[in-house]
Structure formats: structure tokens, C-alpha cells
C-alpha positions as CSV (number, residue, x, y, z in Angstrom):
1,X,117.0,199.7,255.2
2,X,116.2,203.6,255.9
3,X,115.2,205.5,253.1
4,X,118.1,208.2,254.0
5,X,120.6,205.1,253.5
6,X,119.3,204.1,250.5
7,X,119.4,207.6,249.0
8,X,123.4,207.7,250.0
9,X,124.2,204.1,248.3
10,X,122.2,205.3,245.3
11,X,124.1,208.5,245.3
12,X,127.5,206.9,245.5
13,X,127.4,204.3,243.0
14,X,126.6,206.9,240.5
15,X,129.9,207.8,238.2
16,X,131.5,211.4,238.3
17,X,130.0,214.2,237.1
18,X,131.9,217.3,237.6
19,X,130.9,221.1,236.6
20,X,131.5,222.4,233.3
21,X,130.6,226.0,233.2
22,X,127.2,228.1,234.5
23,X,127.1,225.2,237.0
24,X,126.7,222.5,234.5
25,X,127.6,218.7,234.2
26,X,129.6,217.1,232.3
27,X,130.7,213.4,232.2
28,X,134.1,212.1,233.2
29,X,135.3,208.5,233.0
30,X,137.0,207.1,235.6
31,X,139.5,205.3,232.6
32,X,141.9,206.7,230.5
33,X,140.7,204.1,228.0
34,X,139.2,205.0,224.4
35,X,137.3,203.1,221.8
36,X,139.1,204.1,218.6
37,X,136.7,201.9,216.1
38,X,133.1,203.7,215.0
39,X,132.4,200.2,214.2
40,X,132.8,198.5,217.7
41,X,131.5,201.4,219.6
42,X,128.2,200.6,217.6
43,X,128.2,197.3,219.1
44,X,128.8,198.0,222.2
45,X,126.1,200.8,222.2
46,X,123.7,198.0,221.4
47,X,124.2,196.1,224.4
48,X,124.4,199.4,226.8
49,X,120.7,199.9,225.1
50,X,119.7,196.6,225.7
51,X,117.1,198.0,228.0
52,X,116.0,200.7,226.9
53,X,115.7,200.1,223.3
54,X,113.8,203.9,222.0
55,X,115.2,206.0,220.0
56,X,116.7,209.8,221.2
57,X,114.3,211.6,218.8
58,X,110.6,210.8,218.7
59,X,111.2,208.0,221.3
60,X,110.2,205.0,219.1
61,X,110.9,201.6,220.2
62,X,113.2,199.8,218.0
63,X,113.9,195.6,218.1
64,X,117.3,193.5,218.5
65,X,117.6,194.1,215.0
66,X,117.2,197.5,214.4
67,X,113.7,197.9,213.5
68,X,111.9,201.0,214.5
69,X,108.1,200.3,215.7
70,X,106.9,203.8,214.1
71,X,103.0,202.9,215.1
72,X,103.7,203.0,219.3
73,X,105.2,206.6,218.9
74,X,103.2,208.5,215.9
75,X,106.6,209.1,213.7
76,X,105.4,208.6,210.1
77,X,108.3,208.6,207.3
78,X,108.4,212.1,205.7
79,X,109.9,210.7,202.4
80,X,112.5,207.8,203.0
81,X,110.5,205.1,204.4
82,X,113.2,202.7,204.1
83,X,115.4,204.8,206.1
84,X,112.9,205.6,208.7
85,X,112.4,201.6,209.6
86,X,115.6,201.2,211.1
87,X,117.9,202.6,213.7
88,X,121.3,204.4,213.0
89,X,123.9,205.8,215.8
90,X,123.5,209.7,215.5
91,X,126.5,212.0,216.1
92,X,125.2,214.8,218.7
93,X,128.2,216.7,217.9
94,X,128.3,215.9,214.1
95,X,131.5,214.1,212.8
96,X,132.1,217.3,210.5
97,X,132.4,219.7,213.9
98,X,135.5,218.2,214.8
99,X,136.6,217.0,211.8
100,X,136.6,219.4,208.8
101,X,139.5,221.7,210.1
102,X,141.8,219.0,209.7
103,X,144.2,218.5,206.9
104,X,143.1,214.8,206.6
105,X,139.4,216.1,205.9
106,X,140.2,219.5,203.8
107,X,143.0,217.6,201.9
108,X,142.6,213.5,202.1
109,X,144.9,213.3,198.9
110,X,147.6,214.4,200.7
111,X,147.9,210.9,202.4
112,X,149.3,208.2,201.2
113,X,146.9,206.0,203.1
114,X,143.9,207.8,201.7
115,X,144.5,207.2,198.1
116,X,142.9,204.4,196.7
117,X,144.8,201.6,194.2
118,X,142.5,203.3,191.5
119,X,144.1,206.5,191.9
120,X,141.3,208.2,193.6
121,X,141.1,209.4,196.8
122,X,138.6,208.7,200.0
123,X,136.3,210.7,201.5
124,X,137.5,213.3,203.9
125,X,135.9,211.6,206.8
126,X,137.3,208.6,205.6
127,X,140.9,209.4,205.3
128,X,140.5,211.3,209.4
129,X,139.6,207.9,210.0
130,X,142.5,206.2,208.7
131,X,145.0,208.3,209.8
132,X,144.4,210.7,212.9
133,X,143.7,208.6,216.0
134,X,142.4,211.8,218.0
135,X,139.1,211.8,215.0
136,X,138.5,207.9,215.6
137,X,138.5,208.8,219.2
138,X,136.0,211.5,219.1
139,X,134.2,209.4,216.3
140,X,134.1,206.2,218.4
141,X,133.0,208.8,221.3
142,X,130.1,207.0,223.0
143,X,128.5,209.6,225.0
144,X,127.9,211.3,221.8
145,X,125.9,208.5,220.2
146,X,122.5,207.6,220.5
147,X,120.1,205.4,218.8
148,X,118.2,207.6,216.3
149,X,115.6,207.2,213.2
150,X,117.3,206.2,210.4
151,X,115.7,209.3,208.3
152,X,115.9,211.7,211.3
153,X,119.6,211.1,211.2
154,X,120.0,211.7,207.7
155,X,117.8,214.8,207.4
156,X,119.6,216.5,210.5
157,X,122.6,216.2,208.4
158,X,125.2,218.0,210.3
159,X,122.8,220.9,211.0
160,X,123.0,222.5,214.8
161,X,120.6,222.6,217.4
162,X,118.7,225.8,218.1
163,X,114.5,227.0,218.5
164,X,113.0,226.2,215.2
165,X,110.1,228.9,214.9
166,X,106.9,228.6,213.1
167,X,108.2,225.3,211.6
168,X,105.5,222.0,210.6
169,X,106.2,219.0,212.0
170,X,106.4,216.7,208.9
171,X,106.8,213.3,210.9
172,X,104.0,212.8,212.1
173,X,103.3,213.0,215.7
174,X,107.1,213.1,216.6
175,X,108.6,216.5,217.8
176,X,111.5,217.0,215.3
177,X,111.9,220.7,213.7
178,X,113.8,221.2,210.8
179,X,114.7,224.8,208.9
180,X,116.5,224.2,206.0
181,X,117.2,227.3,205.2
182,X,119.4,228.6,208.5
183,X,120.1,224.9,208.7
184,X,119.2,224.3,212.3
185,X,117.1,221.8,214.2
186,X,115.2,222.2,217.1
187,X,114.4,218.7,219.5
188,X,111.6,218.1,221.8
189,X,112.1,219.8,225.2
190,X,112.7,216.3,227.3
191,X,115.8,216.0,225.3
192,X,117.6,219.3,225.0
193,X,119.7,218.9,228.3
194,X,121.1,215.5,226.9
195,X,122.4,217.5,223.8
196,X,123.5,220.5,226.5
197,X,125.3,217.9,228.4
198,X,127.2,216.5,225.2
199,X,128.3,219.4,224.0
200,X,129.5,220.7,227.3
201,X,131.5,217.2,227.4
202,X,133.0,217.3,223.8
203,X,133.9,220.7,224.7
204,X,135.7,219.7,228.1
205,X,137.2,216.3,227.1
206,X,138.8,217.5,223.7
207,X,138.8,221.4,223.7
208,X,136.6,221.5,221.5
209,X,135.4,225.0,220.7
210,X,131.8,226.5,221.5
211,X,130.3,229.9,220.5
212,X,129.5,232.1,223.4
213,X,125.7,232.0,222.1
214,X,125.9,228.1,221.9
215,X,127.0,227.7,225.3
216,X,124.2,230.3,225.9
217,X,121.6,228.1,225.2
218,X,123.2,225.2,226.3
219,X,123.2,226.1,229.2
220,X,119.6,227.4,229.2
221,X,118.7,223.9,228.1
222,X,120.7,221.9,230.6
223,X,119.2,223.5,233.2
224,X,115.3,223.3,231.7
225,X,116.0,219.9,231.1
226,X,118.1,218.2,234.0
227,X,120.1,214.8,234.6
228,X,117.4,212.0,234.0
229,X,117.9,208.6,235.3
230,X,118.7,207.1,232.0
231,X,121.4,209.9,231.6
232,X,122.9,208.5,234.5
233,X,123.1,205.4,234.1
234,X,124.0,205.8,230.5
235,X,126.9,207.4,231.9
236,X,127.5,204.5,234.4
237,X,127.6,201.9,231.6
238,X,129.7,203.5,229.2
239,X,132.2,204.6,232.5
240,X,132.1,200.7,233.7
241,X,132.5,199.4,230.1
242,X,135.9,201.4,229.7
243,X,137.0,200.0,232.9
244,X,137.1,197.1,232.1
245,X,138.0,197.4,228.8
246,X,141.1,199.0,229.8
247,X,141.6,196.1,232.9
248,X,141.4,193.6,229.8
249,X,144.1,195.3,228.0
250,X,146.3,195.8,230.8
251,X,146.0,192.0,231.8
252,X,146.5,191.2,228.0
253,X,149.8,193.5,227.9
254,X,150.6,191.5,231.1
255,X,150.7,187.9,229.9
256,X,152.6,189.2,226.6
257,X,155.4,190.4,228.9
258,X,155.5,187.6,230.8
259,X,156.1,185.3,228.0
């Protein structure tokens, strides 16, 4: 087969990326379909990994059951070890960004739903969760999860992205800046246009707002670091998934009726 035809096929079977701003990318689904469970969208993430089983920060590779092989990728624990032995799914966009201006996070005890038989009331997260199906659809948002170390994702707390200056690396070999003080992180360079990318999604799918200097440097990084190949087909997975998790649903609703 020519190598011209090849390039086309390749090019075709790709799924859509459309501009976002600066000429940027962002990633839209061919479905109308949403995963509306945290829960199963970490499931499903584990088979859409199967593959390519290292983790967003520090690239470690990490087993069927979570494990995080720390000795083929330098990253040494910098105080919870425990934590730092396993995977967890990382936010990009932290839960809190487009979560903690609603009334279900600010005031959860204003919910019936959210109050517990004891009296007390559920976290703010928790209570968005229960009751406001646009935050378990940005929650359950699979293009803004990725496999990530276990203590990584818990000392990134909900901190943003930005350049880290004059900051030690405290895990080891693995390229993962933290200032506490201005509570920002900075990521190695290879991975800076996948957090660009997300953003610039989140932003386009649910209107969710962006500082002028954050889309600044997103697009700075988007464009130092562009579409890689496990971007793409990322992107293809999660696209092909929601197809036919919607086809399934449809067909379901189908057979219902038809009884």
C-alpha cells in the first residue's frame, strides 16, 4: 500500500479534534453520552490503559493491580510510601475547580440527600455528587483522568499548574515541582500540552472559566508540547467507548418499549 495512502487512512480514523482558541485542540466526542459514576469511569480507564500501563507524572509502570514499579523510573516516596506504591485516577482539572461555587459544595446541609441518619452532614464533594448530575458528569469526565502516583496525587492537592522556580525535586529522579507556598505545581515538559489540552476541553465542553494568564500559558504549553500518539488514541478510546455505550442504551431503551 503507498505510504501517501496509509498516511490518509491513519489520518481519518483518528476522532475529532477541533480548535479551541490560539489555534489549539481540543477533544470532541462524536456521542452525546456521559459517564455520570466516578466509580465506573475508573474502571473503564483501566481497561483504556491496558496498554500503556505508566503513570502521567514521573512515567512509572504500574501492574493489573495497581502497583507502581518505582525502581524502572527513579520516583522514590517523599514521605507516604504507602501511598506512593499504588495508582490513583488524578483530576487534571481538580474536582474543587468546578465544584466549590456550587450550593451543594458551599452548603451540603442544605440537602436533604446530604444529611446523614446521624444528623451530620457529607462532605461537600460528596453531597455535588449526590445531587447535581452536571458535577458527576465533569467528575466522571474521562479525559480529565489519568493514572497517577498515589502520593503525587495527594500532594498536588488541588494546586494549579504553573513554572515552579528554584524548587528541589524531592521524589527522586521524577520531574514533579511542588511550591507550597503559592500552591502551584510545575510537570515535566513532555506532559504540559496534555494538561493544556484538558483544560482547553473542560473549558469548551462545560464553560468552564479560564484566567486570561491561564490560557496564556496553556497555550504556550500546548504548543511546546503537541498531540502525541497516545493523546490520540486516548482520545479514540474514550470517543469509541461512549459510542457504544450510548448504542447499548439506546438498544436497551428499545427492547423496554417494545415490551
Amino acid at each position: 500500500m503507498p505510504i501517501l495512502l496509509i498516511v490518509i487512512i491513519f489520518f481519518f480514523a483518528l476522532p475529532t479534534i477541533s480548535p479551541a482558541s490560539d489555534n489549539q485542540y481540543t477533544f470532541e466526542s462524536e456521542s452525546s453520552y456521559s459517564i455520570k459514576s466516578f466509580r465506573k469511569a475508573k474502571k473503564y480507564l483501566m481497561d483504556i490503559y491496558k496498554d500503556n500501563r505508566k503513570t502521567f507524572y514521573c512515567g512509572c509502570d504500574y501492574s493489573n493491580d495497581k502497583t507502581v514499579a518505582a525502581g524502572n523510573c527513579g520516583y522514590t516516596a517523599r514521605k507516604n510510601e504507602k501511598r506512593g506504591s499504588r495508582i490513583e485516577w488524578e483530576h487534571i482539572v481538580p474536582a474543587s475547580r468546578f465544584g466549590q461555587s456550587l450550593q451543594c459544595w458551599q452548603q451540603p446541609e442544605q440537602f436533604e440527600r446530604c444529611i446523614k441518619k446521624t444528623g451530620k452532614t457529607v462532605s461537600g464533594r460528596k453531597c455535588c455528587r449526590r445531587v447535581n448530575a452536571t458535577f458527576r458528569t465533569m467528575e466522571a469526565d474521562m479525559m480529565n483522568l489519568v493514572p497517577a502516583v498515589g502520593e503525587l496525587n495527594g500532594d498536588r492537592s488541588n494546586y494549579k499548574f504553573a513554572t515552579v522556580k528554584g524548587e528541589k525535586r524531592v521524589y527522586g529522579a521524577c520531574d514533579f515541582e511542588i511550591n507550597r507556598r503559592t500552591k502551584t505545581v510545575e510537570p515535566e515538559p513532555s506532559i504540559r500540552g496534555d494538561i493544556a489540552r484538558v483544560y482547553l476541553y473542560m473549558q469548551k465542553k462545560y464553560d468552564m472559566e479560564l484566567k486570561p494568564e491561564e490560557i496564556t500559558l496553556f497555550n504556550k504549553w500546548a504548543n511546546s508540547d503537541p498531540l502525541d500518539q497516545w493523546e490520540q488514541q486516548k482520545y479514540q478510546r474514550v470517543d469509541s467507548l461512549l459510542i457504544t455505550l450510548e448504542k447499548n442504551q439506546v438498544n436497551k431503551q428499545q427492547f423496554a418499549a417494545d415490551e
